[in-house]
N, C-alpha and C positions, 0 to 999 in steps of 0.2 A: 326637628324635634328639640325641644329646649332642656335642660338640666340643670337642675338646682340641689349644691351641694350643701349641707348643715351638718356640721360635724361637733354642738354643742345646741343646748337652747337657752345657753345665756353666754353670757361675751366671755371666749376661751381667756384661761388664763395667759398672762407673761409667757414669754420662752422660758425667759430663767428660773417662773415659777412650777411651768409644766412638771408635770408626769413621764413617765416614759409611755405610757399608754394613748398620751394625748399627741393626735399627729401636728408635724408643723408643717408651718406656710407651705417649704417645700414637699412633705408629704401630700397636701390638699391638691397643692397644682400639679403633682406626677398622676395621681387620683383623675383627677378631670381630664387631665392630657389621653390619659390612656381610655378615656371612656370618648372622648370627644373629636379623638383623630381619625375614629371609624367613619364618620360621616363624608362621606365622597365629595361631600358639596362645598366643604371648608367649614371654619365653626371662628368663634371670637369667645375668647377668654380674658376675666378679669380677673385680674390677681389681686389683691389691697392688702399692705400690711398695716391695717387699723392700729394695731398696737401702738406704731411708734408714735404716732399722732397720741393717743390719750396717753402715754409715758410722757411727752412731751407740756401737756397741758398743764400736767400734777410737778415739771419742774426734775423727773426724775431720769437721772442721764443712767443709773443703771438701766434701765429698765428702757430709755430709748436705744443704747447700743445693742444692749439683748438682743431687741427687735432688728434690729438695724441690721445682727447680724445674720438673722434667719431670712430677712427680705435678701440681701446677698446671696444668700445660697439656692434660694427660689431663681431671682433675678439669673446668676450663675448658669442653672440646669437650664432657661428660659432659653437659654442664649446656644446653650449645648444641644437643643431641641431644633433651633432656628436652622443649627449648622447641617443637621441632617437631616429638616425637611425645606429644604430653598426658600421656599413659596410662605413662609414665615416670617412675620412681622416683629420684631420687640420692641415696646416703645416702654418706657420709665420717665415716670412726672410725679412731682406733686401738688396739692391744688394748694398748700399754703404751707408758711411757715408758725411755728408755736412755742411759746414760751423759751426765743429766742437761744436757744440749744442749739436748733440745726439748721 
């Protein structure tokens, strides 16, 4: 069974711009973890944090660290997840770099 999470229908704001209402990166992935571990069969989860990439494009390091620092704390729980299920994968990449910031 597949699952597809949309927690905006237009591209969520900044971390630093957010709301307290608006969940972050690591809200969305505890979200899917917890819907997506019931599956007996194993499951694959993608995390992206889009942000830093278009922070990075416009040149604006507030706004890439912001991000940077919510994908850490996603990346973080990721890891704290792995620890107490084994059979758990973490990998972290990215497909480029942008407006030479990071």
């Amino acid at each position: 069974r597949q699952v597809l999470g949309l927690f905006s229908d237009k591209n969520m704001p900044l971390a630093i711009d957010a709301s307290k209402d608006e969940p972050s990166l690591a809200d969305m992935q505890q979200s899917a973890l917890s819907k997506l571990e019931r599956n007996k069969k194993g499951f694959f989860l993608m995390v992206e944090g889009a942000s830093i990439d278009k922070s990075a494009h416009s040149n604006d390091i507030t706004g890439v660290m912001s991000e940077m620092e919510g994908f850490e704390k996603a990346f973080d729980d990721a890891i704290q997840y792995a620890k107490k299920h084994k059979d758990t994968l973490v990998v972290a990449t990215a497909d480029h770099s942008t407006g030479r910031l990071v």
